[in-house]
Structures are given as C-alpha cells and as structure tokens.
C-alpha positions as CSV (number, residue, x, y, z in Angstrom):
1,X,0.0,0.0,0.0
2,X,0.8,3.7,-0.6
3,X,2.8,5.2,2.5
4,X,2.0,9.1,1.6
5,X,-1.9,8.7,0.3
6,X,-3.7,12.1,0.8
7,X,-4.1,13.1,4.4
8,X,-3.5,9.7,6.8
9,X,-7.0,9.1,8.1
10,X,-6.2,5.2,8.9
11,X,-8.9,2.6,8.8
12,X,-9.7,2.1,12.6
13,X,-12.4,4.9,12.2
14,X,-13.5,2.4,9.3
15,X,-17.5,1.9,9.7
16,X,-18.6,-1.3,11.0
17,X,-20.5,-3.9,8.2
18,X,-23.8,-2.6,7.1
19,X,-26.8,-3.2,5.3
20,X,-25.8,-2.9,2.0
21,X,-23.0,-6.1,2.3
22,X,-25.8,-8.9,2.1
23,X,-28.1,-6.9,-0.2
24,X,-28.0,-8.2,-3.5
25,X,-26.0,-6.0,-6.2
26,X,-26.2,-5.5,-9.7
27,X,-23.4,-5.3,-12.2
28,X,-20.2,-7.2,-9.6
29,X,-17.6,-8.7,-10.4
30,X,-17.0,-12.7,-10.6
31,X,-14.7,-13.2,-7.9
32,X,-16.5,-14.0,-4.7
33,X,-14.3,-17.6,-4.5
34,X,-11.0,-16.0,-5.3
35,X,-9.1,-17.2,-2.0
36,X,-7.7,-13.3,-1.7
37,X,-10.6,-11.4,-1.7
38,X,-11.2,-11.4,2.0
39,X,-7.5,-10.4,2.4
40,X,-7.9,-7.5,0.1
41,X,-10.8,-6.4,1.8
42,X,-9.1,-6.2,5.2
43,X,-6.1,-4.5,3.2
44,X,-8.7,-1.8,2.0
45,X,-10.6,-1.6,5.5
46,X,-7.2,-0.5,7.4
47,X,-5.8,1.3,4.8
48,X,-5.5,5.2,4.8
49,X,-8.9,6.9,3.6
50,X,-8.2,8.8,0.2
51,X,-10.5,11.4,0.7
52,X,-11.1,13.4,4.5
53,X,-14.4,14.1,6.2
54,X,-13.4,17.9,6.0
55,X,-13.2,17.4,1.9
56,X,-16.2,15.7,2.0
57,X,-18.0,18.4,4.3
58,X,-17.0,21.5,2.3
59,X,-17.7,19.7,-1.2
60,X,-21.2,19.4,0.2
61,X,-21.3,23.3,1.0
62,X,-20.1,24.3,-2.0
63,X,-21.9,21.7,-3.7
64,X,-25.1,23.7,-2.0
65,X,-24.7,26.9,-3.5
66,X,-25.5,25.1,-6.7
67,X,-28.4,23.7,-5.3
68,X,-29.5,27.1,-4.4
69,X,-28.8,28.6,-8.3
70,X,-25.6,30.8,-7.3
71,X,-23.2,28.9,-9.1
72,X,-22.6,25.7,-11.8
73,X,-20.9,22.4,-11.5
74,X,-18.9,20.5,-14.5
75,X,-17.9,17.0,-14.3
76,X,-15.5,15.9,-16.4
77,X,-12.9,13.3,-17.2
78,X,-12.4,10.0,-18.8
79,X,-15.2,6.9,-19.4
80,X,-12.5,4.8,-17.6
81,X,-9.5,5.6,-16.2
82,X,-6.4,4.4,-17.4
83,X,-4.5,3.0,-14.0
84,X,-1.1,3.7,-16.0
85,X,-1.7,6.8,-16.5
86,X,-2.1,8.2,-13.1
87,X,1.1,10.1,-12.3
88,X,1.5,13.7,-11.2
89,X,1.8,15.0,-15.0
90,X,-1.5,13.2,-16.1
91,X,-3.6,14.3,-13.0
92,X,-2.3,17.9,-14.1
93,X,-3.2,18.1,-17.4
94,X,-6.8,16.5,-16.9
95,X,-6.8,19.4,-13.7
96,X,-6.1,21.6,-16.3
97,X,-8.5,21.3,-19.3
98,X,-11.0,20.9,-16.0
99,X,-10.4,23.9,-15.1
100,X,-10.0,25.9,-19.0
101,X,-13.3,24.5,-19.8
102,X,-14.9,25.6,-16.0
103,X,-13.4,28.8,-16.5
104,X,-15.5,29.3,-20.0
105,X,-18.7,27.9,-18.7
106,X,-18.4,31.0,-16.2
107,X,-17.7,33.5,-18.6
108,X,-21.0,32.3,-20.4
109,X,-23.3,32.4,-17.1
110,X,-21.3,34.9,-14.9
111,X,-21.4,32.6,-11.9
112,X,-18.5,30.5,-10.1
113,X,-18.2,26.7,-11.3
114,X,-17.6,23.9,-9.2
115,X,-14.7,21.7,-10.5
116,X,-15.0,18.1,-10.5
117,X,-13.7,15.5,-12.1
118,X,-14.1,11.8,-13.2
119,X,-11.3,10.9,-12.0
120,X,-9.1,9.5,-8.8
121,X,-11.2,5.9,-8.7
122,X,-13.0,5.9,-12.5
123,X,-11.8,2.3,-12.9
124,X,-14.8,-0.2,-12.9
125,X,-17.4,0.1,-15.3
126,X,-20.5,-1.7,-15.6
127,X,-21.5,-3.2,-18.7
128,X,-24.4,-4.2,-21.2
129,X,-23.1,-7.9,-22.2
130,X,-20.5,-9.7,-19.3
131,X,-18.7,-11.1,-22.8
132,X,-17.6,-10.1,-25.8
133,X,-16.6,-11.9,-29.3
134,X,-12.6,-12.0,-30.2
135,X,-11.4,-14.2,-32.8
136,X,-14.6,-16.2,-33.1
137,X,-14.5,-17.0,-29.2
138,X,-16.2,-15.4,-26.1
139,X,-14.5,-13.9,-23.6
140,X,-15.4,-11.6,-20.7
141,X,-15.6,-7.8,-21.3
142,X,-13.5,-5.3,-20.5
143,X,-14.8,-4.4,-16.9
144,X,-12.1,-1.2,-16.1
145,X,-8.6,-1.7,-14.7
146,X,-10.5,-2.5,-11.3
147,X,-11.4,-5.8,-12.3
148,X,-9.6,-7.0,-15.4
149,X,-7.6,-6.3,-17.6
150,X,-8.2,-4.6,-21.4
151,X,-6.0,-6.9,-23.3
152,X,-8.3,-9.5,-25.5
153,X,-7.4,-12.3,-23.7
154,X,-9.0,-15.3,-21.1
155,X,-6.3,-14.8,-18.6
156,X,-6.4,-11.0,-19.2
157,X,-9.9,-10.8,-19.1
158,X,-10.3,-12.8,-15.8
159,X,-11.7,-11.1,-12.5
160,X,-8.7,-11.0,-10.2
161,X,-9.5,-9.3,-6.8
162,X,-5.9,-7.9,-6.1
163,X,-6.2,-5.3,-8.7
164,X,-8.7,-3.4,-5.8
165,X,-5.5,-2.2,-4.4
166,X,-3.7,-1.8,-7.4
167,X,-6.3,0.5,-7.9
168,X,-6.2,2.2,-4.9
169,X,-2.7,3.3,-5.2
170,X,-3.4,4.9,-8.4
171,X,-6.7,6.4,-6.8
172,X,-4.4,7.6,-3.8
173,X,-2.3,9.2,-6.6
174,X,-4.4,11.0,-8.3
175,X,-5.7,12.4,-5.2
176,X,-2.9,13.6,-4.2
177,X,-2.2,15.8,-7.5
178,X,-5.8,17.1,-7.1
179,X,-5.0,18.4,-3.4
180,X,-2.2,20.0,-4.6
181,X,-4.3,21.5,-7.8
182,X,-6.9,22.8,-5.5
183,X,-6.9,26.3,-4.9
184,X,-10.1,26.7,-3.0
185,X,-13.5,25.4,-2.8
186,X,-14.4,25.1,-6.1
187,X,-12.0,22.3,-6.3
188,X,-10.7,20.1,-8.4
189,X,-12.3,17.4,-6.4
190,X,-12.9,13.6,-7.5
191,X,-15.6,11.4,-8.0
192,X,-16.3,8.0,-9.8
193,X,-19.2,5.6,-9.8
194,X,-19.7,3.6,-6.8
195,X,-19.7,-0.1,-8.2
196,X,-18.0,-2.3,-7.4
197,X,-19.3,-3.0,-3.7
198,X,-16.1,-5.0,-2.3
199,X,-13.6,-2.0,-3.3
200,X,-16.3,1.0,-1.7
201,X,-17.3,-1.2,1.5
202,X,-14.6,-1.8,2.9
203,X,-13.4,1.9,2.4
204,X,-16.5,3.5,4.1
205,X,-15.2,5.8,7.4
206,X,-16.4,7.4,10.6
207,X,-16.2,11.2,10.3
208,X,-14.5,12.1,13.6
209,X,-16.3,15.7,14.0
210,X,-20.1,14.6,13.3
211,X,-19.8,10.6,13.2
212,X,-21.3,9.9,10.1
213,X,-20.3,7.6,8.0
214,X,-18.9,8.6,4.7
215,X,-17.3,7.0,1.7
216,X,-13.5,7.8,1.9
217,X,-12.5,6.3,-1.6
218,X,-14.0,9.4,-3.5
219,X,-15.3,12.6,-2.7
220,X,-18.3,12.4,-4.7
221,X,-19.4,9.2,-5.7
222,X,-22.1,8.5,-7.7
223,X,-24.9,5.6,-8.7
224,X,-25.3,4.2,-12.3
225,X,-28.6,4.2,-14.5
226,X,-27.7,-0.1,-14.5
227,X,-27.4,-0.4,-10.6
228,X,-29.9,2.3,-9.6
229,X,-32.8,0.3,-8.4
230,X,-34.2,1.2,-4.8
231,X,-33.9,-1.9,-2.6
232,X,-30.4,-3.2,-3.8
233,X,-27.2,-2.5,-2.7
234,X,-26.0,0.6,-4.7
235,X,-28.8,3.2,-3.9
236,X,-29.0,1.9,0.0
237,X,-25.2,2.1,0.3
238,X,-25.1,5.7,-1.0
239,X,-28.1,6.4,0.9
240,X,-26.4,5.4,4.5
241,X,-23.1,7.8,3.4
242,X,-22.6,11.8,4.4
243,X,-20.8,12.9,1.1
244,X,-22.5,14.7,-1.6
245,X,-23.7,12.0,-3.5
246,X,-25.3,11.7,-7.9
247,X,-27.6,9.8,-9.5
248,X,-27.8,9.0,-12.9
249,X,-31.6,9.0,-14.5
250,X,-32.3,7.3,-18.3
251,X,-34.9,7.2,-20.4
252,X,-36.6,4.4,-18.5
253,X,-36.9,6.0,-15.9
254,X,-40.3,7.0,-14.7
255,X,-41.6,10.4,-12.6
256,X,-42.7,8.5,-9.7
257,X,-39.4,6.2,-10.0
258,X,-37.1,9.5,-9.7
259,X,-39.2,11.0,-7.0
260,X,-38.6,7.6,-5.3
261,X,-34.9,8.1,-5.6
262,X,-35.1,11.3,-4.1
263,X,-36.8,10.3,-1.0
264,X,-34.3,7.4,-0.2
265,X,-30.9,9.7,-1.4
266,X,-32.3,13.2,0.4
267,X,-34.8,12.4,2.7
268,X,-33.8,15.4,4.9
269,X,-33.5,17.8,1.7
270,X,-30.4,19.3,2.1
271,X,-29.1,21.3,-0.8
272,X,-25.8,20.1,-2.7
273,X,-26.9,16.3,-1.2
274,X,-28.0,15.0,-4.3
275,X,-27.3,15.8,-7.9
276,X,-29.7,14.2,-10.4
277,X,-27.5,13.3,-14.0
278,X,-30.0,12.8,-16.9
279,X,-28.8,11.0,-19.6
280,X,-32.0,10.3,-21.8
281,X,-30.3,10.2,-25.5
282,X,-31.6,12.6,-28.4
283,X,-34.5,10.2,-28.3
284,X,-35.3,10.3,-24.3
285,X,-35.3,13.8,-24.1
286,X,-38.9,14.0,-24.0
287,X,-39.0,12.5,-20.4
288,X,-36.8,15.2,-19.1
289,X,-40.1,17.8,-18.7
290,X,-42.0,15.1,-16.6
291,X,-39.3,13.8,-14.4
292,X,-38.3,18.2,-13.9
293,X,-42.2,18.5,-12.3
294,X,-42.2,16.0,-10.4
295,X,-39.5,16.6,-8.4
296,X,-40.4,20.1,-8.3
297,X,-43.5,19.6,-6.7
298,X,-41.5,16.9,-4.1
299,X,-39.3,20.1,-3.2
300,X,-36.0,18.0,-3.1
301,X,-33.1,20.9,-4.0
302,X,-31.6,18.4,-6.4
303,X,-28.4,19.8,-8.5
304,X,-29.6,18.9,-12.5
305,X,-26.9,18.0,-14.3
306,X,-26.9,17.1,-18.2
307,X,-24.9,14.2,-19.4
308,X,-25.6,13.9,-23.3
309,X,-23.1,11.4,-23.8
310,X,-24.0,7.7,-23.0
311,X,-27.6,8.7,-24.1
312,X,-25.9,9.2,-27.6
313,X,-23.9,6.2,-27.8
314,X,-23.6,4.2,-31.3
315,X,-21.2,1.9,-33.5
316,X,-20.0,2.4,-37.1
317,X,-19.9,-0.1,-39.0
318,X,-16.6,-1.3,-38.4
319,X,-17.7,-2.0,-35.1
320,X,-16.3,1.3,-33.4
321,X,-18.2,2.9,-30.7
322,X,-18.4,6.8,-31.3
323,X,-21.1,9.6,-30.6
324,X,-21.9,12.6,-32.6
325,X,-21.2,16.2,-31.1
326,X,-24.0,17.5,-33.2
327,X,-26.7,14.8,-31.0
328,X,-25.0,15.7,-28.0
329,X,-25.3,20.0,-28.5
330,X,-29.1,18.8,-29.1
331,X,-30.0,17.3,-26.2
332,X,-27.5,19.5,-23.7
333,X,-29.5,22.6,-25.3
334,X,-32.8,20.4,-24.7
335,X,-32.0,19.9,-20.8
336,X,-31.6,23.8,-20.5
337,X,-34.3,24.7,-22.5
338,X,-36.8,22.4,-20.1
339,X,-35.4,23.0,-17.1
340,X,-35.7,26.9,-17.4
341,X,-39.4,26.3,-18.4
342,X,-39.9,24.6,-15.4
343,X,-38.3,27.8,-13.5
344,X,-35.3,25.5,-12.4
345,X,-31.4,26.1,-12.5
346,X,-29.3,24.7,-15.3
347,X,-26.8,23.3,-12.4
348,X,-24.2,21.9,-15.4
349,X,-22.7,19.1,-17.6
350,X,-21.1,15.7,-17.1
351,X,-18.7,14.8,-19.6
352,X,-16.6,12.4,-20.8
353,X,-13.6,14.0,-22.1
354,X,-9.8,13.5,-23.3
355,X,-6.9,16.0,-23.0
356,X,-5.5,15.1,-26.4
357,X,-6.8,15.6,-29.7
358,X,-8.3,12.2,-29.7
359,X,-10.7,11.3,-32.4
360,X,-13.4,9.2,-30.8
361,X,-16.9,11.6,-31.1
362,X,-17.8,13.2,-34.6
363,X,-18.1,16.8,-35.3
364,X,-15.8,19.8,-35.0
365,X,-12.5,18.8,-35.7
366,X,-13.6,15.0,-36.2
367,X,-15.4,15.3,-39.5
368,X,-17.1,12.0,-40.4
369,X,-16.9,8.0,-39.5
370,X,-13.5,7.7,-41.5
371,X,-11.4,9.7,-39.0
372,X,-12.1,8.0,-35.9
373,X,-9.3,5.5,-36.3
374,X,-6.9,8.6,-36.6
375,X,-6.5,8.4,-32.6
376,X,-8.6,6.5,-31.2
377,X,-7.6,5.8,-27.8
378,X,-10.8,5.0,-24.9
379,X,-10.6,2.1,-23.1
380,X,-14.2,2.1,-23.2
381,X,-16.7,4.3,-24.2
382,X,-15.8,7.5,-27.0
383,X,-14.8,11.2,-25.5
384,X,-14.7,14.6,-26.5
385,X,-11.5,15.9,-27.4
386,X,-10.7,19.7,-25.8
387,X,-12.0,21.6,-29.0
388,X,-15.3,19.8,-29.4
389,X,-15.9,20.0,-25.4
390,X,-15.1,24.0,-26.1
391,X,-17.7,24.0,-28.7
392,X,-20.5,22.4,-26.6
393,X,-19.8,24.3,-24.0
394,X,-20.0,27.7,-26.1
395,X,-23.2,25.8,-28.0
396,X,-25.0,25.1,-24.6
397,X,-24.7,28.2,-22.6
398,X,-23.4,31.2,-25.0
C-alpha cells in the first residue's frame, strides 16, 4: 500500500458492516471464490482513507450553492481511467483542461463553477453484455482496470481481486495531485461511480467531527442508470453515506421512479446532497419535462446536471463505438431549455472527455466515421476531445 496517500485518516475509524454487504448487487464482479478477496478487503478496510471528512463536508457546502442557483458544477474526465496513467503529469493536465473548460462555462453564465472530475477511482465500469466476441471466441468484457484487464485475452480478461488495491494506489495518486491543484473550494475534487461494492465497502469511514459515516475512496461518488434500483445495494449504500452523492436517471426511468430516488438519497433535503445526471439520449429527451415536475412539486433541492453522452452512444460499422457532437449540443441545449421552463437552475454538464486531440466523437475537428481510427484511444466508451468539449460548452450556454 501507498505510504504518503492524501491526508493519513487510517482505517480504525473504518465503519462497521452494514446493510448494503448482504443486499443483493447488480453489475459485480465474478470473484467471490478467489481465496484473496477477503484479504484484500481487510487491506482496504485498514488502509489510509483517500479522501477526509473535511473534503467531503465543504464539497457538500459548496456543492449547495448550486443547489440554491448561485453557481454551476462541470464533471469531467475519462469513461474509464487508465491505471497507468495516473502520475502527477496526467492528473495535471486532466486538472487543467477541467479547469480551462470551467473557466469558460463562467464566462457564459457569470457565476462560479464547481470543478469536478471523473477521475481519482473511474476504474470499474458496468457493462451491457459480461462477454464479448474475439477471434470467433467469447470472452469476458472489459470491466475497467479495477477488475480486469483490457487486453483481448482469457487470462487478461479474468476477475482478479488484487487489482482493488492496485487501484487504490493509483486512486491515492491521483488524489494527491488534485490536493495540490486545488486552490479553494471550487475544487478540483474527484468522483467516480460507486460499483463495485467489495472496493467501496470496505473503504467507508467514521467522520470524527459529526460521526457519520462517509465514503472515503472518493469525494463524490455516484450511482449508475444499470445499478440504480431502490432496494439493492448501490442506492442503500449511497443512501447510508454523508458525502454529496449523484444519480444518474435514463430514459426508463419514470416520474414516480425518480421521485422515489429522491426520498431514499435526500430524505432530509439538504441542498448540494443530491445531484440528479439525466442522460435520456436525443430520443429520451422528452422525459426530461416530466421527471423536472415532479420533483419540483417533491421540493428535493436536487443539483440537475446534463450528461448527453451515453444517451448518444452508437457503433459504425466497423464495429467502433463513437457519438456525434452535433446529437449531444441537441439534447444539452434540450435539458436547459426544459429546465428553465420549469423555472429550475441549469446546475451543469457531465462529460466524458480527453486531454488530447483524440478522435473518438464526430463533429468539429472529427469530421465524419472515416477519421475516428486517426486516434482513437478509450478504453471504453468515445470522449470529446478539448475543441469539441469547447464548442458544446459555447453551443450550450453562450
């Protein structure tokens, strides 16, 4: 384990087993007989947290003056982190294009931007099929560096436990570049998707000022439109931890089904608690007005946050995943458009997003299906490069 992770908060303040450990869960890994999980586990549980209860605490204040309309949030940052590319220079220049592109969206509205990015723990992803197809044989997907590995192989491909803390050292990495790129409140601060339940259980803490329990592996963690179901795992997890916490809503997702959410993630509604991330998909958008009333009328000060990304998702023919910048201006304009005719603030964007000139979305710079295999570099899912996230950015809120 890492001897210098960010500030030393050791795991005998670690939170004793809850709830959400024999609640079923969606989307996890197959590893439950490898004989070095449980030794991994207790690694994880008496390891340093990677993120304090202070962090957490004035993330959630900041976090409230969105809430409350006086300022914006963006999110961005890779689909899935690359766990070899987690030193000091990397975590700068993602910091960095954070901050160029947060800087922009407050020229545009004229208030402050809260800073966040996917990044610091983006390593597990959950996915539509558990295999895929390689030289006329199945083998298991590509799950993020968390749980396997992306080389198209059996014995790459398998579940292996003991990356969890190969994973946390890169996650205690990147946090500490982000503590040293953060200048004030507005961060940059980290956040990934709470998934995989044997990596965020065991790193759940006691904050020593209030005694709440909080989730020290991230400072803002948030649950997936696959693993958002009330009941399971995921959404009672989040719902039992302090930090300032996100949801992501699809198309399926009903009024009352959202409303729902709310109740369980905010029942005390606290502004900057919960951020709703709707990712509906050009042709979703049309729940977005429905879902914006109802939790209106519930009176949960939600942050609303557009992602137009995974909505927008589709493969060429060459079997290339990419997204079109033109879909995603559409339904990012869309979500402001509703939003302010439901009297509501705009809180921001989510964003999956690449500090090179990668060619992985078209439009801009990218100009058709031909030029993706220019640079195309994701380890999952396609991301903007700087120039097309500048032009949604000036497209949504010029």
């Amino acid at each position: 384990m890492s001897e210098s992770p960010p500030t030393a908060v050791h795991g005998a303040h670690a939170a004793p087993p809850a709830l959400w450990d024999v609640l079923p869960a969606e989307q996890q890994p197959h590893w439950s007989a490898h004989p070095d999980l449980h030794d991994v586990r207790r690694a994880l549980r008496d390891a340093p947290a990677l993120a304090t209860a202070q962090e957490v605490r004035t993330l959630r204040r900041t976090l409230a003056e969105v809430a409350l309309g006086r300022a914006r949030l963006l999110q961005t940052g890779d689909c899935a982190e690359d766990i070899h590319a987690c030193g000091p220079e990397h975590t700068a220049a993602k910091s960095e294009l954070l901050c160029e592109l947060s800087d922009r969206l407050a020229r545009h509205t004229g208030q402050q931007v809260v800073r966040i990015g996917r990044m610091g723990g983006q390593f597990a992803k959950p996915r539509s099929s558990p295999t895929e197809t390689y030289d006329g044989m199945p083998i298991p997907a590509f799950r993020g560096h968390l749980i396997n590995s992306p080389e198209r192989s059996l014995l790459s491909r398998r579940h292996d436990p003991n990356r969890m803390l190969q994973a946390y050292e890169a996650s205690a990495s990147v946090l500490r570049g982000l503590e040293k790129e953060r200048t004030d409140t507005r961060g940059p601060w980290s956040s990934h998707e709470a998934l995989v339940m044997d990596y965020e259980s065991p790193l759940v803490r006691r904050d020593p000022e209030t005694g709440a329990a909080y989730l020290a592996s991230t400072h803002f963690p948030w649950v997936g439109e696959r693993t958002r179901q009330p009941g399971l795992a995921h959404v009672e997890f989040l719902a039992a931890i302090s930090n300032p916490i996100a949801c992501k809503i699809g198309p399926t997702a009903t009024p009352d089904d959202v409303v729902r959410l709310c109740r369980i993630l905010d029942p005390n509604r606290l502004p900057g608690r919960l951020t709703l991330i709707l990712r509906m998909g050009l042709r979703g958008v049309g729940a977005i007005a429905p879902i914006a009333a109802a939790v209106r009328r519930e009176g949960n000060p939600v942050i609303w946050l557009s992602d137009p990304m995974h909505g927008n998702t589709e493969r060429t023919e060459s079997g290339l995943k990419t997204r079109h910048l033109a879909d995603i201006i559409v339904e990012a304009v869309t979500f402001r458009q509703v939003l302010e005719q439901h009297g509501l603030h705009v809180g921001g964007l989510h964003l999956e997003t690449a500090t090179d000139d990668v060619t992985e979305c078209i439009g801009g710079p990218v100009p058709g299906e031909h030029a993706l295999a220019e640079r195309y570099e994701s380890l999952c899912d396609p991301r903007l490069n700087p120039r097309q996230a500048r032009e949604l950015i000036d497209a949504v809120f010029c």
